[in-house]
Steps between C-alpha positions, in 0.01 A plus 500: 500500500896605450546188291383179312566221690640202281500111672674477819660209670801454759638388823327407758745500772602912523731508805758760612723466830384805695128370516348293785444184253238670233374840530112429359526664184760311350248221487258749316790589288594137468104404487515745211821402324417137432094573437513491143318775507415715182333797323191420581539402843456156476521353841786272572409102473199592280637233279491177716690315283815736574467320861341147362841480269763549743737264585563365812813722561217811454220366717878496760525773450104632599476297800789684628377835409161389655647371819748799516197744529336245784812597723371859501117430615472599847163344547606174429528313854508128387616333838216684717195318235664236330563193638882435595583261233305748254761778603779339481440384196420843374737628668803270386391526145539918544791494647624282197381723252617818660900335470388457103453870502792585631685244293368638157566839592879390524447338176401759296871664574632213400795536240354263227165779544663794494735420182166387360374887584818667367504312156090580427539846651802558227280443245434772234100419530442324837228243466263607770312213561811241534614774771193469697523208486839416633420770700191300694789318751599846610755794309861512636562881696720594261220505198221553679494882397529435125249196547212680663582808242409263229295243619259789580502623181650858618790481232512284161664134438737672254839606662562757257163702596464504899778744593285737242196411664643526894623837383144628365291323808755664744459859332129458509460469866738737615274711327267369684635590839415871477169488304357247798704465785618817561195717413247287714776550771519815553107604458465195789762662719336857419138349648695402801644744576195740442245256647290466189238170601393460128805272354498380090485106430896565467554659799374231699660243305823695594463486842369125491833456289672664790384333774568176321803515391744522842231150605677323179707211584561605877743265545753565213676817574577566068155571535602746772725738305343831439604492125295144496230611659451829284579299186206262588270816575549639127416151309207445774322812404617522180366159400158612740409848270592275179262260556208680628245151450656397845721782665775430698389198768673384806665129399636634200830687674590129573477437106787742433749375762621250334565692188693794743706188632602334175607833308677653783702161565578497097663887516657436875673157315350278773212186546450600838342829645619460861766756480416726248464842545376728201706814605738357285297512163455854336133608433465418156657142614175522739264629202617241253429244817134682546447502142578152440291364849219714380450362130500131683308590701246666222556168342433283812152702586355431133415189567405526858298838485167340615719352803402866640226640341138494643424147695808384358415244256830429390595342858153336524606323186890426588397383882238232277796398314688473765251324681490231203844453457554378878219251480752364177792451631441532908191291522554460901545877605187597249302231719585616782448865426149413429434267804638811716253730294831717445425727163800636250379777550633521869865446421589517147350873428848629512640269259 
């Protein structure tokens, strides 16, 4: 791969005002974030005791995470199977945990949190694991880009070292940008245009990268922006001919939005995207934003590569997890899932 992926851990509550509630990969990202994940690709929760040990401010904190993501499953009809008292129960105690969300995504703005942020992020040698976890209640907008920066292990803890290392990263895929991009461009518009039928593996990841990309959050016009959309076009197939084991795949455009999002709010000075345009940014303001989206992003896929290789074991093993951890701490909607014969499977693939 592009990089060595060090421990990872994070937020789980990515939200920016533009998006209708959360765009599905900021709960990868987020999934991601706060996995624990290493090196060696340890799957997050492999140690139970990480779970088993939590206090009861944590296991809070899962149920509304777990109940969060129940909102979302459209197969879930409770008041056409369940008796009425069943529902409302259900239903009461959903609605309850849904105003927890939305009360501990205020919190983590709160001013006690984000002087907490400021004084560990002024650090010389920021201690990585106490930011992830203060960062497990949610990261204010305003350090979000720095956060994800580190706690993805794109630059270093020390202070002193990461504008060195932003520099070098930044240089390194804007020379990517011709040697990929640009070249498998032009020989794809060539075949076009000539009618050639026989297309290379990167050809037709172009045009799958292509066809893709304008179908990327539909309903967030940042996404819309021409500059946006070719921006996400370079990391797609640049990140696609890199890593040949899986190729660009459709799911993983939704992956990169997030970074686009956070970067381009950090340059344009703003938390929300709703009314920024990009026209305003020079193009090596829109490189450095690439770059920077890109190495996430290389970051983010290293321990999720198996989410889309062949069969997909890496999702066969997160939808098990997921599975287990909603028998745990949502013992009545993991009952009824399995009296309704309703499989993960069905509804929590694109988590």
């Amino acid at each position: 791969g592009d990089s060595t992926p060090e421990s990872l851990g994070g937020q789980s509550n990515f939200e920016l005002r533009g998006f209708p509630g959360r765009i599905h990969s900021s709960r990868a990202v987020g999934e991601t974030l706060n996995s624990g994940q290493n090196a060696s690709g340890n799957e997050w929760h492999s140690d139970r005791s990480h779970i088993d040990a939590k206090d009861e401010s944590d296991m809070q904190k899962l149920r509304r995470d777990s109940s969060d993501a129940m909102l979302e499953v459209p197969h879930l009809n409770i008041a056409r199977s369940a008796t009425a008292s069943k529902a409302d129960m259900i239903s009461a105690s959903l609605e309850r945990q849904s105003e927890d969300v939305s009360v501990s995504a205020y919190r983590s703005m709160s001013a006690p949190r984000t002087e907490k942020f400021a004084k560990l992020l002024d650090e010389k040698i920021v201690d990585i694991e106490q930011l992830r976890e203060l960062s497990w209640s949610g990261i204010p907008p305003e350090f979000r880009p720095v956060c994800w920066r580190l706690l993805l292990g794109y630059v270093p803890p020390n202070r002193d070292l990461r504008e060195q290392v932003l520099i070098r990263k930044r240089k390194e895929y804007k020379n990517f940008v011709p040697d990929y991009y640009d070249s498998i461009a032009a020989i794809s518009n060539i075949s076009d245009v000539s009618g050639i039928s026989q297309a290379s593996d990167e050809e037709n990841a172009f045009r799958q990268v292509v066809v893709d990309v304008p179908r990327t959050a539909p309903d967030v016009p940042f996404f819309h922006q021409s500059r946006i959309q070719k921006s996400l076009e370079r990391i797609l197939l640049i990140w696609g001919i890199r890593h040949p084991a899986s190729g660009y795949v459709q799911g993983i455009n939704d992956l990169a939005t997030p970074f686009l999002a956070i970067f381009t709010s950090e340059r344009h000075c703003s938390s929300s995207i709703d009314n920024v345009n990009v026209n305003v940014l020079s193009d090596d303001e829109i490189l450095d934003i690439e770059a920077d989206s890109y190495w996430c992003l290389c970051k983010l896929l290293d321990g999720i590569q198996d989410h889309y290789t062949y069969a997909q074991p890496g999702i066969q093993r997160t939808l098990f997890h997921v599975e287990e951890l909603v028998s745990r701490v949502e013992g009545s909607i993991a009952n009824h899932f399995s009296l309704e014969g309703v499989h993960y499977m069905q509804f929590a693939f694109r988590w």
